[in-house]
TIZAFI-984935 format. One record per atom (N, C-alpha, C): residue in three letters; x negated, y, z negated. Coordinates in steps of 0.05 Angstrom, whole numbers, plus 5000, padded with zeros to 4 digits. Example, Ala and Ser with C-alpha at 12.3 -4.5 7.8 and 13.67 -1.06 7.14 Angstrom:
<vovexs>
ala473648864844
ala475449104844
ala473649344844
ser474349554858
ser472749794857
ser474250014843
</vovexs>
This chain:
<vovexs>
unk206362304005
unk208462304025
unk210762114016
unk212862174014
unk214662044011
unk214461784027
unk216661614015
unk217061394041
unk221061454041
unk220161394071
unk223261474084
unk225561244075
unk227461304071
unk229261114058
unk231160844082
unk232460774070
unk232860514084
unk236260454080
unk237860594095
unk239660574077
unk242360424094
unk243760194083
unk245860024101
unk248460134085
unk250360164104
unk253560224102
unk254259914117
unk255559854092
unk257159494101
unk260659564107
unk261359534126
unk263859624125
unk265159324132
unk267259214115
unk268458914127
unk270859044139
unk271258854161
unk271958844194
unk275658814185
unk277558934188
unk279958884185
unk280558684156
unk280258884137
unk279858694121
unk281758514102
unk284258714102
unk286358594090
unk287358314104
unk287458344137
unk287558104149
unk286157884158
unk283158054153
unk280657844147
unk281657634125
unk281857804102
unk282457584075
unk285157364076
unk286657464089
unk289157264098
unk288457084110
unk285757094131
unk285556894154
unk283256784135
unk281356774122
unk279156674100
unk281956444081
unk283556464075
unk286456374050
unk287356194071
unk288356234098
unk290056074108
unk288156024140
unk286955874143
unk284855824169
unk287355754189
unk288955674190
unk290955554225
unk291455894223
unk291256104212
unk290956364231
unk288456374246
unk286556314245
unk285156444259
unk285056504290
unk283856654307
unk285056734330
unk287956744346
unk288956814323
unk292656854324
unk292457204309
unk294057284322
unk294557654317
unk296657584291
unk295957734274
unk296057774250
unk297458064232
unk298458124224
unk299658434218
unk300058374186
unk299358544170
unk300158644145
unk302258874142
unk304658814129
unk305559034140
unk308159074106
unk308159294096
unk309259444071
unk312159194067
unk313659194093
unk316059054083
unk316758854109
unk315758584105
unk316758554138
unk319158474150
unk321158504115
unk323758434124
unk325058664138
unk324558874137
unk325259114152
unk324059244179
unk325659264189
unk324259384220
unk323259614216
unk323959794202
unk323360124200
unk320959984181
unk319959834173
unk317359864149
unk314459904174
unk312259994168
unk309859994173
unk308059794179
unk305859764196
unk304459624205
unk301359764178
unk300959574158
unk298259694145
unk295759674168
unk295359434165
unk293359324181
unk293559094198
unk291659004219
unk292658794240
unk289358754242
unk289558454245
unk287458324255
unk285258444292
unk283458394292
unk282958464331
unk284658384341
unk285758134348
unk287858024366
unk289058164365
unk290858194341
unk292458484346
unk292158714355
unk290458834352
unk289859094364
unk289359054394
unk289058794395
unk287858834424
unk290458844442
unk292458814431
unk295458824440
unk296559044439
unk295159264427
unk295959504419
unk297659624398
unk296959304371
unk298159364348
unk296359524337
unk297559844322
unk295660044301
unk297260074272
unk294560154260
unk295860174233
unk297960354235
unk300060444211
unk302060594211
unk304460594235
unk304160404249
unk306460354269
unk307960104257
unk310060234270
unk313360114262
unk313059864273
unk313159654247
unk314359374250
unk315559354282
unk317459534289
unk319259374316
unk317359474349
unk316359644337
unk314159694356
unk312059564362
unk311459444342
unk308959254338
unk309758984348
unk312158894347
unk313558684357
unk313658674384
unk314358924393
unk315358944428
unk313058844436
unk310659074432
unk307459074445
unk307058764440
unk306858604420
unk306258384414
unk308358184398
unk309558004422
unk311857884410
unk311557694398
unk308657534382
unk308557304381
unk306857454347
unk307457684345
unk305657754320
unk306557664297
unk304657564274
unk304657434249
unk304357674222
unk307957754218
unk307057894194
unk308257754170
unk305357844149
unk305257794124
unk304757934112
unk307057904091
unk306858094059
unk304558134050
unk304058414044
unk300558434027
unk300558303999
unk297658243990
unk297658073974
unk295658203962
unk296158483931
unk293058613927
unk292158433905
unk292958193890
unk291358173880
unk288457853894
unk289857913916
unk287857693942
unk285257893945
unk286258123957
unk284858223967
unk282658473947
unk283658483926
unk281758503895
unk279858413894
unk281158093889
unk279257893887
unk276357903902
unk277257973931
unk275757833949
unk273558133949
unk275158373951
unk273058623943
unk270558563920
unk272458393903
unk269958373874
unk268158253876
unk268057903895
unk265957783899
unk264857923925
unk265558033940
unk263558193959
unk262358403949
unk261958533931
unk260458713918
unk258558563902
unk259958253883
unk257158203863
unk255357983881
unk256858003916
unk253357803926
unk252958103932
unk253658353939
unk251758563956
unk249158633931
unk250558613905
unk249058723884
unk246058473877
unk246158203886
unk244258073889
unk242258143899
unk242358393926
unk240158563940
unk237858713935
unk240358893911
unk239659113905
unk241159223889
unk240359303853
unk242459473840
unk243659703850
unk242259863874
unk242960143886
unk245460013908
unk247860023892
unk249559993919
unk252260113895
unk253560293916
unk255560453917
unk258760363933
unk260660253919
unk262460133925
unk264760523928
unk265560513960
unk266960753969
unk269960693974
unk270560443971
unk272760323977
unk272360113967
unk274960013982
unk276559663966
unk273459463985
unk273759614014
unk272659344030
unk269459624036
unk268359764032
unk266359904035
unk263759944024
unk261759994029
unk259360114005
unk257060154023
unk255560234001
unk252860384022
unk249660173991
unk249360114006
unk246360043994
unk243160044007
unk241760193988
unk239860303980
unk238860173986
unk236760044012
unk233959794000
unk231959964009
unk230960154002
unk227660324007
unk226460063995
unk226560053962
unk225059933956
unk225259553956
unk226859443968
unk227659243970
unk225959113998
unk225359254015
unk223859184038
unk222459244035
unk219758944048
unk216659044043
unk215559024077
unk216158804081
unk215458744114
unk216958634130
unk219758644118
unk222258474127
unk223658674151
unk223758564163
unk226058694192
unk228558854177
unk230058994176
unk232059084170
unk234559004179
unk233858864215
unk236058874226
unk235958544221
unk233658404213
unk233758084199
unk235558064176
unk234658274159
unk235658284136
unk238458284142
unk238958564150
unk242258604162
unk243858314165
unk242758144187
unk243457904186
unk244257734178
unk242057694148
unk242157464137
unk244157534117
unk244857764114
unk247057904099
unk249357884106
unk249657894141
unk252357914153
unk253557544149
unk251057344145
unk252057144142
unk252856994121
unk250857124101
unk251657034071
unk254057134069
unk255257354072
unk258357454071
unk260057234082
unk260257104106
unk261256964123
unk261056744115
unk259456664109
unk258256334090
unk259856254074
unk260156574047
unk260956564016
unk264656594020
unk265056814033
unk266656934028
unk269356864057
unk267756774079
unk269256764103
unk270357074125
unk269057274109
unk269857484120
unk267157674143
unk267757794161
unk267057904180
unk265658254168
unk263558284179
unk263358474166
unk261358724187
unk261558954191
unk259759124207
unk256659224186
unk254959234196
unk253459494180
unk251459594197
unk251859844184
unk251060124203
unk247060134184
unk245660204198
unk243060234187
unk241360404190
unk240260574163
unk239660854172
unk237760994158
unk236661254157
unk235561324139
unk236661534106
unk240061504112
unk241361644097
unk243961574103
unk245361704076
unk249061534083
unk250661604103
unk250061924115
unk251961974133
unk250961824160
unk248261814173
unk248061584192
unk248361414188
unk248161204168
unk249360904164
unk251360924170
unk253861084151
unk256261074164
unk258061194189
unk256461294200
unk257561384236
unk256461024241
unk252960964240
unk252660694253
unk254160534253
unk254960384232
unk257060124229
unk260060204244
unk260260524244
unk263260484255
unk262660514291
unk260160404299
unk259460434328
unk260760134341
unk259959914329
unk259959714337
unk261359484320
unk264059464330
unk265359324313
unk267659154326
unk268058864320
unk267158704301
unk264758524292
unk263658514270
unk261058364271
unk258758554281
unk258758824285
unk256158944296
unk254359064282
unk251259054286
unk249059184274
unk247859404288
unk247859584273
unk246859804297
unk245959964275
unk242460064290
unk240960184273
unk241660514290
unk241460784273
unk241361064280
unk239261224266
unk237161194277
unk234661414268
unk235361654278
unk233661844261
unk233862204262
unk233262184292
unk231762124306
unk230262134330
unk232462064358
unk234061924354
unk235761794379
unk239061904365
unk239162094347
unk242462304346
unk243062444371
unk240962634383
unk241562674406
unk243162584428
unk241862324430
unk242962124456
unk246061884443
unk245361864423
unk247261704411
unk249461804395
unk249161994377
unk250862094359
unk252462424363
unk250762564385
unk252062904397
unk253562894402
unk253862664432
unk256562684443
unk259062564439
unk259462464423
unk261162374403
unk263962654405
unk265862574408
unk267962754402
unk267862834369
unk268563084355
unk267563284333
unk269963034314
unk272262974323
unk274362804308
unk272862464306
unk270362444313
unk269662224300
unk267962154284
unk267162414273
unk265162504243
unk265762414225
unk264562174209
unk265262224183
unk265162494169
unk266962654155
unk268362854136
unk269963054156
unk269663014174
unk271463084185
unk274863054192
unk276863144176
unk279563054174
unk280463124199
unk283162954198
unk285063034231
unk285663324219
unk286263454199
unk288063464190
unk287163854196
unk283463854194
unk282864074206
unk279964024242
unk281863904253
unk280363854280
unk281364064294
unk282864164299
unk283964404314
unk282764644300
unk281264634281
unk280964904272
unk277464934282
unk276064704289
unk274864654299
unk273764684325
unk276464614343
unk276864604369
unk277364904380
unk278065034361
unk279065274363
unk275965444360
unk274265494350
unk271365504352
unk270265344376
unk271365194392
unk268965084418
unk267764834402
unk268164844378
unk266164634372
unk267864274377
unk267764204403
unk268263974407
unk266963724405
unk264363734404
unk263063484391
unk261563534373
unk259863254359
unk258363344347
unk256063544344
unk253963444367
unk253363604382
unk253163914375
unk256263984390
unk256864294386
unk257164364356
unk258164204334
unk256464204311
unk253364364302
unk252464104305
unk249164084310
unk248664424316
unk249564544338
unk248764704348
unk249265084333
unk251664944323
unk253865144315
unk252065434298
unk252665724307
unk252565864283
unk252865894267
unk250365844235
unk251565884213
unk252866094199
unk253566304209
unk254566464193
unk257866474208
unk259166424235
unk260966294241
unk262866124226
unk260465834212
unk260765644201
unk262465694173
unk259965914161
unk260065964134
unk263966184134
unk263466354142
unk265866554153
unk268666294159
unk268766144168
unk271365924181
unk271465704158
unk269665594142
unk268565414124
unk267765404104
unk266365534104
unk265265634076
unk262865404066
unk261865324050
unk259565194041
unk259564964061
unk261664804059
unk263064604067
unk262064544099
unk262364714111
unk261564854139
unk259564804145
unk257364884125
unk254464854135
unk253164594121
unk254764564104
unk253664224098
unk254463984118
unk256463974136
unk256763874155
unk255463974187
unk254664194184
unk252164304201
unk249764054199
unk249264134179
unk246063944168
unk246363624173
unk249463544169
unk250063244167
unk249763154197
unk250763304223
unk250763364241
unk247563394256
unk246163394244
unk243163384252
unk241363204239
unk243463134228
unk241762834219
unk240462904191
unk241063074173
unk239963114144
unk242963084127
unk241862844109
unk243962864086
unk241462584057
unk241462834037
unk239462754021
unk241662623993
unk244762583998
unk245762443979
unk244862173974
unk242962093947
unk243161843932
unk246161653939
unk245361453938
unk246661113930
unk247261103907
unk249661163893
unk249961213862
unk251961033855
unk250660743845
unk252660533835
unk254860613817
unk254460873798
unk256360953786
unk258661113793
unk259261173820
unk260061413830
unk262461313860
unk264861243850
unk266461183872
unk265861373888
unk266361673876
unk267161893889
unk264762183880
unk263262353903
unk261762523888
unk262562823877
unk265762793884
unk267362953870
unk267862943827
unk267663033815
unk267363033790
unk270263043778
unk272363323788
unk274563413784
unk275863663801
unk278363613800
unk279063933808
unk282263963794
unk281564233781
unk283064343765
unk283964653759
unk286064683748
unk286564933746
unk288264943720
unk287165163700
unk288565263672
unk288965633683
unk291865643672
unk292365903667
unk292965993637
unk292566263627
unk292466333599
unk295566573615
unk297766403592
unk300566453594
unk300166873588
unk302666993598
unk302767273593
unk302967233564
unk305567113549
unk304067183520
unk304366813505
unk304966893481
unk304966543467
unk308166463475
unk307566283478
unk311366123488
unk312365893476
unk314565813476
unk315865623467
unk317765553483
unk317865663505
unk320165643518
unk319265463541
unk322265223542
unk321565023558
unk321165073584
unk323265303605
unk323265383631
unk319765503632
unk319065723618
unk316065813622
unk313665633626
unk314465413609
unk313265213613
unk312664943637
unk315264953641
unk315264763663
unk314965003684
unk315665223701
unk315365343723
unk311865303720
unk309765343693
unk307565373691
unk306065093704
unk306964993694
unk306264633703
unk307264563726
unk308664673751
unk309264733773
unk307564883788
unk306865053779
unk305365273791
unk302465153794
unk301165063769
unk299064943758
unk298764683788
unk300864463781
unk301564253799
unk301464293836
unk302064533838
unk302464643874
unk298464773864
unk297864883854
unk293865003859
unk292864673859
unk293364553847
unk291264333846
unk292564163868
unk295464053881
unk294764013902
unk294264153934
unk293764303925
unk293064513953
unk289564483952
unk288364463936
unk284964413932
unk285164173935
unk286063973921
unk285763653937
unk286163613963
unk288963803971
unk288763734007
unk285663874017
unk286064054010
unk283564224035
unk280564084030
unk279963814008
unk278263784005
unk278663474014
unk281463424023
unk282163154036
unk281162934009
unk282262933982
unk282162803962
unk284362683955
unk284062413937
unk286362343916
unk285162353892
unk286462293875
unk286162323841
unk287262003838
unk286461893817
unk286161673803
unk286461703779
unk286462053760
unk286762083739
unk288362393736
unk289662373717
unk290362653716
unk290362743684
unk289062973675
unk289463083659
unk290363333645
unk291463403624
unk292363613617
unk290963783590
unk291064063588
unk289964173570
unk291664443560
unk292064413534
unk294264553519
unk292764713501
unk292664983495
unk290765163476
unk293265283466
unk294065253443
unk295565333427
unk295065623411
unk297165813409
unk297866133388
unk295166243378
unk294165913363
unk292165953344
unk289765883339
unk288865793380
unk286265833393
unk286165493388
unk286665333371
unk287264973372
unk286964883394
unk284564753410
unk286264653441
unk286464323437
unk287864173455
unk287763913465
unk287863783488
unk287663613492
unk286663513516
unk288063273517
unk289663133536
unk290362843541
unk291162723573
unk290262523571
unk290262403605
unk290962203604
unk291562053631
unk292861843646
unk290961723662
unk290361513663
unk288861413686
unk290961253700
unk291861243719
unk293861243749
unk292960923762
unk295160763771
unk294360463784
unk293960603802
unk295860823822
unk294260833849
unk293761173854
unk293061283872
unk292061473874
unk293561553883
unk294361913874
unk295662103883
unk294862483890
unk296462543909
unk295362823922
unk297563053915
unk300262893919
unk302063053918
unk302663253895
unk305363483900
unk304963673884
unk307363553872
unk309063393881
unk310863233862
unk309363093854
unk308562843848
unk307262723838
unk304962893813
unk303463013816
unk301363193800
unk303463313781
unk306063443791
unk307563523772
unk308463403752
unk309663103759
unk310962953753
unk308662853723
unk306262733730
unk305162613712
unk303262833691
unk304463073697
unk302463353676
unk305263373663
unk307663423665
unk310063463651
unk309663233636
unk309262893637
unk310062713621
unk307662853607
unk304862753608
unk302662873586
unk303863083573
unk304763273578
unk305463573559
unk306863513545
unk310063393553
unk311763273532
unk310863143509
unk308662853512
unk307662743495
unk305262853480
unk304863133488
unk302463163463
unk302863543453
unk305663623462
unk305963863459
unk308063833429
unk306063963405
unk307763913378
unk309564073370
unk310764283399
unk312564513390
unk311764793377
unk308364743375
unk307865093371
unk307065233403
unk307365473384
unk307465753414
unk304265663433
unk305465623459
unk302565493481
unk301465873484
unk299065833487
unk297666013501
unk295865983526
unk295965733524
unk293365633558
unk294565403565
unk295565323589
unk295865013599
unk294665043622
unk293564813624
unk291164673647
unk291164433663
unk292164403686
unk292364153695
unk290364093715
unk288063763706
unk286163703725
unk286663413735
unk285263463752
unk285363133767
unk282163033765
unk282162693765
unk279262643754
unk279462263771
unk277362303776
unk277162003791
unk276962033806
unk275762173836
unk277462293854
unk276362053874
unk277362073899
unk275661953930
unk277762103950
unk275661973968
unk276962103998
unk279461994006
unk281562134021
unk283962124032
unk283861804048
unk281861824062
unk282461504079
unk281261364056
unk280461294041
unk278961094019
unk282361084019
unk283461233995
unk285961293976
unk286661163990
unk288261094012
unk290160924026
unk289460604029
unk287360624017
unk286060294023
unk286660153985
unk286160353972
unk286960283943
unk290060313932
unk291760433953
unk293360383951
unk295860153942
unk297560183921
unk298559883913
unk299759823939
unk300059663961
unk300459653993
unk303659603988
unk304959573974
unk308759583973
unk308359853976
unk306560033961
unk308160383968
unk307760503981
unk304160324006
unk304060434029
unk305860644042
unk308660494057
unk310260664079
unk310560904060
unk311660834040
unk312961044021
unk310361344016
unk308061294019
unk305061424026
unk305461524044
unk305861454063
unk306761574093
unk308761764099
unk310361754090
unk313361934084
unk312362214066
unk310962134051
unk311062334034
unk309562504045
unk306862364054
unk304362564075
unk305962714086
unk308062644108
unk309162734137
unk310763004119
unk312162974096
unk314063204077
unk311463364077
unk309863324059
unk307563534049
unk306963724062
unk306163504096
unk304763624109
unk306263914117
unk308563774123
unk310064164140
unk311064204115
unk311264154093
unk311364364076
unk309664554071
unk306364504073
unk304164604077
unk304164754101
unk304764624121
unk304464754149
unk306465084148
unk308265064138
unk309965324132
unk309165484113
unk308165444089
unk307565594077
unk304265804080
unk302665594111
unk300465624111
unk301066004131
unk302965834147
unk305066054163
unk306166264160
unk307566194136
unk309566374131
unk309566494103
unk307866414087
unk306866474062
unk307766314034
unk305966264015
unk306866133993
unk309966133978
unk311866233990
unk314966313977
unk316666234001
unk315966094017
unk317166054034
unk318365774031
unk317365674018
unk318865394012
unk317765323981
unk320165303964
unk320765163936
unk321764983936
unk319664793920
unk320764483912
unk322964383904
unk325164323904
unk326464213885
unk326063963871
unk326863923850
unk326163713826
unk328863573821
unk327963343818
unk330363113807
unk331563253779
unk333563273778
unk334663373753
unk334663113733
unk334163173706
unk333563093699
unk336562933685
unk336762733668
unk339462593658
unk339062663622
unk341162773611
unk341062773591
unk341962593577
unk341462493555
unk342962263543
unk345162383523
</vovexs>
């Protein structure tokens, strides 16, 4: 018989402004805001301490709004290589535990102790964890405790700040059904109405849902959040694995051999809009992008970028498969170009690894995408064309 696994999601508690108040202690219990530019009123609120929130400061709200609600608020410039730092030694005490631990973010992870506990309390353990963090590091931290990752992580996001909360298969029912369907982990805002639009308003109605409904509206995707929803999810703790996405990509083999620069770039456009239309619907960023050139005379090559911060966009994807092609295209006739993305994580992670100056500028772009997407989802793929920075000749 197997033995049932043991598995903690550590999530630290506001953390960009955790680590500000850990650096500079006369903050503490003073509301706090991180925010993209704070010399500008139109800039963004990243993150805010409890005090703050408890004022009704939220992420992505406007500096001057965040001021009205709370006039006595403390914003400070982000600082990523503070908050690096402070990710790196909270991972190598978590890894003191247990080699099985999986870093999902800057301030996140999930670790494995099946075999780490012999007769030890879990929720002791939990503890003595939540304090060594606080001891070492000065920072606040939740963890969710469970028999797999998707209950750990609904647990920890139950009770927060500082909370331990265990979710067995046995007590989802009473604790985890009624839950509104938009507070699932994998569940995006972005398809909650398509959801809502099926009846399926909580989890619960999840849980409950017809699979062939599921499969028909969703597709695989559908019924693996069925199962997550009932409390089965058999994904490993994989220290190697930000993300359990591998790649997503798309190569087309040209009508005939080319040389021509327009065929080429519309190709790497075209290429650039498929791969970000599968990153959105799979609510991904990329961290890497690569390209693949098969030349007249069957020759192929391959060359990539690995990216400081993570990107979705179809500008962007365009942008960095055109520089690769330039630098490794030697002027014979193309027959195949291929553009992939590699590194991947989830949409809310991506915003946390974000370099935090391009935050707002993140934000802007989402809000473009999005009804660019939203129209074409409408009105069909030709309904709206990109335009491109022209380029400067010398």
């Amino acid at each position: 018989m197997n033995r049932a696994r043991l598995i903690f999601h550590l999530d630290m508690n506001s953390f960009f402004a955790s680590v500000e108040i850990a650096h500079d202690r006369s903050l503490i219990g003073k509301p706090v805001a991180i925010a993209g530019n704070p010399e500008e009123r139109r800039g963004i609120i990243v993150t805010s301490s409890y005090e703050a929130r408890a004022k009704g400061v939220k992420t992505t709200m406007p500096i001057w709004q965040a001021k009205k609600l709370c006039p006595n608020l403390i914003i400070l410039r982000p600082n990523g290589d503070r908050y690096r730092a402070a990710s790196k030694a909270l991972f190598e005490l978590l890894f003191t535990y247990t080699p099985l631990v999986q870093q999902v973010s800057i301030d996140e992870g999930y670790l494995d102790l099946t075999s780490y506990l012999h007769e030890e309390d879990p929720v002791k353990l939990a503890k003595n964890m939540q304090k060594l963090v606080l001891r070492e590091l000065n920072l606040p931290c939740s963890i969710g405790i469970a028999p797999n990752k998707f209950l750990a992580k609904m647990a920890s996001d139950m009770k927060k700040p500082n909370g331990i909360t265990i979710l067995r298969k046995r007590e989802i029912e009473q604790k985890l059904w009624p839950l509104p369907i938009e507070e699932m982990h994998g569940i995006g805002k972005r398809t909650v109405g398509k959801w809502r639009n099926m009846d399926i308003l909580t989890i619960g109605d999840l849980a409950a849902a017809d699979r062939k409904r599921l499969l028909k509206k969703f597709g695989e995707r559908g019924l693996e959040l069925r199962e997550r929803a009932n409390g089965n999810d058999d994904r490993p703790v994989n220290p190697h694995a930000y993300s359990e996405y591998k790649s997503i990509g798309h190569s087309t083999t040209l009508r005939k051999d080319t040389k021509n620069d327009q065929i080429i770039r519309a190709t790497l456009e075209d290429l650039a809009r498929r791969v970000h239309l599968r990153l959105r619907k799979k609510d991904m960023f990329a961290r890497g992008v690569q390209i693949t050139i098969r030349y007249y005379d069957w020759k192929m090559i391959t060359r990539s970028h690995k990216l400081l911060n993570p990107i979705q966009s179809e500008e962007e994807l365009f942008t960095e498969a055109k520089a690769l092609v330039e630098k490794a295209w030697n002027g014979n006739a193309i027959r195949l170009l291929g553009v992939s993305t590699y590194d991947l994580l989830e949409k809310k992670y991506a915003y946390k690894q974000l370099d935090l100056f391009t935050y707002s500028e993140e934000i802007k772009k989402e809000e473009i995408n999005e009804t660019i997407n939203q129209l074409r989802e409408r009105f069909g793929e030709g309904i709206v064309q990109r335009g491109w920075k022209k380029e400067e000749k010398e």
